[in-house]
Structure formats: C-alpha cells, structure tokens
Residue frames relative to the residue before (quaternion, step in Angstrom):
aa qw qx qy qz dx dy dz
X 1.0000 0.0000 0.0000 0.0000 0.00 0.00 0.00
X 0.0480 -0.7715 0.6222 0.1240 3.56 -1.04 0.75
X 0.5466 -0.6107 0.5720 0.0339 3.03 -1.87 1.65
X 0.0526 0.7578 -0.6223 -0.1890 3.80 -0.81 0.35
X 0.3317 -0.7363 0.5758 0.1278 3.49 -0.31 1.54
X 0.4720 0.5494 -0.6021 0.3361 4.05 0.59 0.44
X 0.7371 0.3548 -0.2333 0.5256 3.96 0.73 -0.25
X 0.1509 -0.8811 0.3907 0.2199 3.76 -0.09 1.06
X 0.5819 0.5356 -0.1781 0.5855 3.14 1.86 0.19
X 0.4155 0.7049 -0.5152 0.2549 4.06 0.17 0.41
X 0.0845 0.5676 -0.8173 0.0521 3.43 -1.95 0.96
X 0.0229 0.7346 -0.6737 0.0771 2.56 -1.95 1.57
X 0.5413 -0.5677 0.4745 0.3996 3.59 -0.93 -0.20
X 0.1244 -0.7219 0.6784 -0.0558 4.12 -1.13 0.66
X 0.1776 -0.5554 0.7619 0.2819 3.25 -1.22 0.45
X 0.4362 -0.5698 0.6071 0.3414 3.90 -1.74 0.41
X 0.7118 -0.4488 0.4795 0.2489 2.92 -1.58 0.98
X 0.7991 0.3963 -0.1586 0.4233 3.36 0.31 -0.92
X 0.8171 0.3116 -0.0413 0.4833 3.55 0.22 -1.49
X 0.3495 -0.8024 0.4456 0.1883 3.61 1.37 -0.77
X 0.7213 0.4658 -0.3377 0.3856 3.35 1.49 0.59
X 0.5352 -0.6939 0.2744 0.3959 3.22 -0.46 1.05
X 0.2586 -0.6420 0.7195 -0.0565 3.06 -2.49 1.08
X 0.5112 -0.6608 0.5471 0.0522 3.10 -1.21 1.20
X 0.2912 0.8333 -0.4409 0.1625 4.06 0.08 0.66
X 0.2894 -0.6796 0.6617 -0.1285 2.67 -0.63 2.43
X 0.0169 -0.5468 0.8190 -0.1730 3.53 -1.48 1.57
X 0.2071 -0.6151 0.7574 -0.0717 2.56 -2.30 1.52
X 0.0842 -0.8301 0.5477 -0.0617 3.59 -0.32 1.29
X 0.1147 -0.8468 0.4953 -0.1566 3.69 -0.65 1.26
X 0.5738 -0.3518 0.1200 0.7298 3.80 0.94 1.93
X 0.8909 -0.2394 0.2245 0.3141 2.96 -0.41 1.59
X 0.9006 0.1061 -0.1831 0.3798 3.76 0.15 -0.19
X 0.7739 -0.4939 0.2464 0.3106 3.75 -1.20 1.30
X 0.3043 0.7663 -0.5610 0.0747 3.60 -0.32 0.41
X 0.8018 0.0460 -0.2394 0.5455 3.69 1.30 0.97
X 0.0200 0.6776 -0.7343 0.0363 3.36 -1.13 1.33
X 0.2092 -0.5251 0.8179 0.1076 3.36 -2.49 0.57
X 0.0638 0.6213 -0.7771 -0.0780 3.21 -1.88 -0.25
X 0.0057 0.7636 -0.6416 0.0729 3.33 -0.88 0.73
X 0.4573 -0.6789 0.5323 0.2160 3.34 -0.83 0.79
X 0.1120 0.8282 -0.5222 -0.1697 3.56 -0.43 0.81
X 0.4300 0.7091 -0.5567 0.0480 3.87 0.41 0.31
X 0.6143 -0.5354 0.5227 0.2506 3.16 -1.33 1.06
C-alpha cells in the first residue's frame, strides 16, 4: 500500500489486497513521516 505523506490528515476507502472488500484508512502524518494508522473493515 502506498501512503502520500503530502496531507497529514487523510481517510479513504481500499478494497484489501486479499479478500477484496472494502476498508476505511485513516493516516496521521507528522514532517513527513507515519505516526498514525486505522483500518476498519467496512462491508455491509
């Protein structure tokens, strides 16, 4: 999975790699490097 660390604040939707259902992933970026992820499973 790739991260753009230009926004230090971002949620979007993903299908997984694996299973193909979709995931919610909130990142928290801080000068440029990762210091918070979530995933959450969101199928219905």
């Amino acid at each position: 999975m790739l991260l753009d660390p230009s926004e230090s604040k971002q949620t979007y939707v993903e299908d997984c790699e694996v299973c193909c259902n979709p995931i919610q992933l909130s990142v928290i970026f801080f000068d440029g490097e990762l210091i918070g992820f979530e995933a959450v499973n969101i199928e219905q």
